[in-house]
N, C-alpha and C positions, 0 to 999 in steps of 0.2 A: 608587476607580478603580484597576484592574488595569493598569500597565505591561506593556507583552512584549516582551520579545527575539527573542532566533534562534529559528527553528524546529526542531525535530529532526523525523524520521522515523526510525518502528521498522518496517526492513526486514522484519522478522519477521509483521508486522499488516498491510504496506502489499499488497495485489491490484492496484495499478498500472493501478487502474480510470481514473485520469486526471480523478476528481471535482475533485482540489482546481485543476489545471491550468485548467479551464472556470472556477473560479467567483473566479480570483486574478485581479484586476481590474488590476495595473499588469502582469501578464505576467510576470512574476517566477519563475512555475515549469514548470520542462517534462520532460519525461518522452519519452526514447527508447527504442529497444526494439533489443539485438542479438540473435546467436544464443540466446545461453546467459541474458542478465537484460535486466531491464530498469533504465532508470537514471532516478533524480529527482533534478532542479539544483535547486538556488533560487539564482536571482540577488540578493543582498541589496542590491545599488546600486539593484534595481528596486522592491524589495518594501516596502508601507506599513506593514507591518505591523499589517494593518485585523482577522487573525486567520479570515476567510474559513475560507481551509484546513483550521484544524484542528476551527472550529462545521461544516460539513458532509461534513468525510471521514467515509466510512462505519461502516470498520473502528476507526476511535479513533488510527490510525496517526499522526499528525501532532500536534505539541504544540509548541506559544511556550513556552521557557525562560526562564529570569532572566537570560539572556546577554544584557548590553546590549552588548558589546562592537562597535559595530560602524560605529566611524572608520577611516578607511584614506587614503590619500595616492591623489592623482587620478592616478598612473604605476600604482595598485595596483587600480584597480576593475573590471577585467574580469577580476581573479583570486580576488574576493571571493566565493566560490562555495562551497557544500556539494553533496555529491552521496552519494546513499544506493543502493544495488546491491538490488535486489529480482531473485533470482535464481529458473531456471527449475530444472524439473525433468519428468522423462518420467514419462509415464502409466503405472501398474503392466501397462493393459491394452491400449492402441494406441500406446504408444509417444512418441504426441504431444510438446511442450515447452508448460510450463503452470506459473504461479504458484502454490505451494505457499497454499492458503488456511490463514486461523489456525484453530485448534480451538473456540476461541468463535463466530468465524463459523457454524463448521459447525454447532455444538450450535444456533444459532439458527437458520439453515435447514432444519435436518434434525430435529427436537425428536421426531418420531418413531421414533428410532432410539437406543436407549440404550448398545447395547452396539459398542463397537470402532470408534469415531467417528473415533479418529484413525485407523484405513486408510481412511478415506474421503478423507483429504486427500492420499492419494499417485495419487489420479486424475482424470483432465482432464476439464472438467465433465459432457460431454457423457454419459464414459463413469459418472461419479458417478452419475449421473439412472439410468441401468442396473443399477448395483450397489445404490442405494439400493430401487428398486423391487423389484426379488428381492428385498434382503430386508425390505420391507413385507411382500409377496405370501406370505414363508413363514411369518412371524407372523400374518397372517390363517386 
């Protein structure tokens, strides 16, 4: 039997799809959104650590560490919190604000498409589906 600790999130991998938020059964994770990122808490005085989050996050973004650490004094429990910055960024081609997808993602959406994958990721999806279709259309 596997123990688990804390959870981390890699800002890097997280799309702020809010999968793990639905499927974290004591409510322990939440996910707001301002101008510029978005932000994921995990409340640790809520969380069972049942490991939900990181069997059906999409991207791989979420992982139980060996950090058992997690006593705290009942004056300190609504400060028991982690929070991870999943930040935006504007579309090369409308401007939009949009979560930067990871490169793996893409290669697996996009498997059709070999070359120059990572500029796909600096555009907001709508306008992806645009850019990606050109260039099927020119390799046909």
């Amino acid at each position: 039997m596997r123990f688990r600790g804390k959870l981390k999130v890699d800002a890097n991998l997280c799309t702020a799809c809010a999968t793990c938020e639905e499927v974290c059964p004591s409510g322990a994770i939440h996910i707001t959104e301002d101008e510029s990122s978005f932000i994921h808490t995990t409340w640790y005085n809520t969380c069972c650590f049942c490991a939900n989050c990181e069997f059906f996050c999409p991207t791989g973004a979420i992982k139980l560490t060996n950090d058992y650490h997690t006593v705290n004094l009942q004056e300190d429990k609504y400060k028991f919190i982690t929070k991870a910055i999943i930040k935006k960024i504007e579309c090369k081609m409308c401007g939009e604000k949009f979560v930067k997808p990871s490169i793996s993602l893409l290669k697996k959406s996009y498997p059709h498409i070999s070359d120059n994958i990572e500029e796909l990721a600096n555009f907001c999806p709508e306008c992806r589906k645009k850019v990606a279709f050109e260039r099927l259309h020119l390799c046909l």
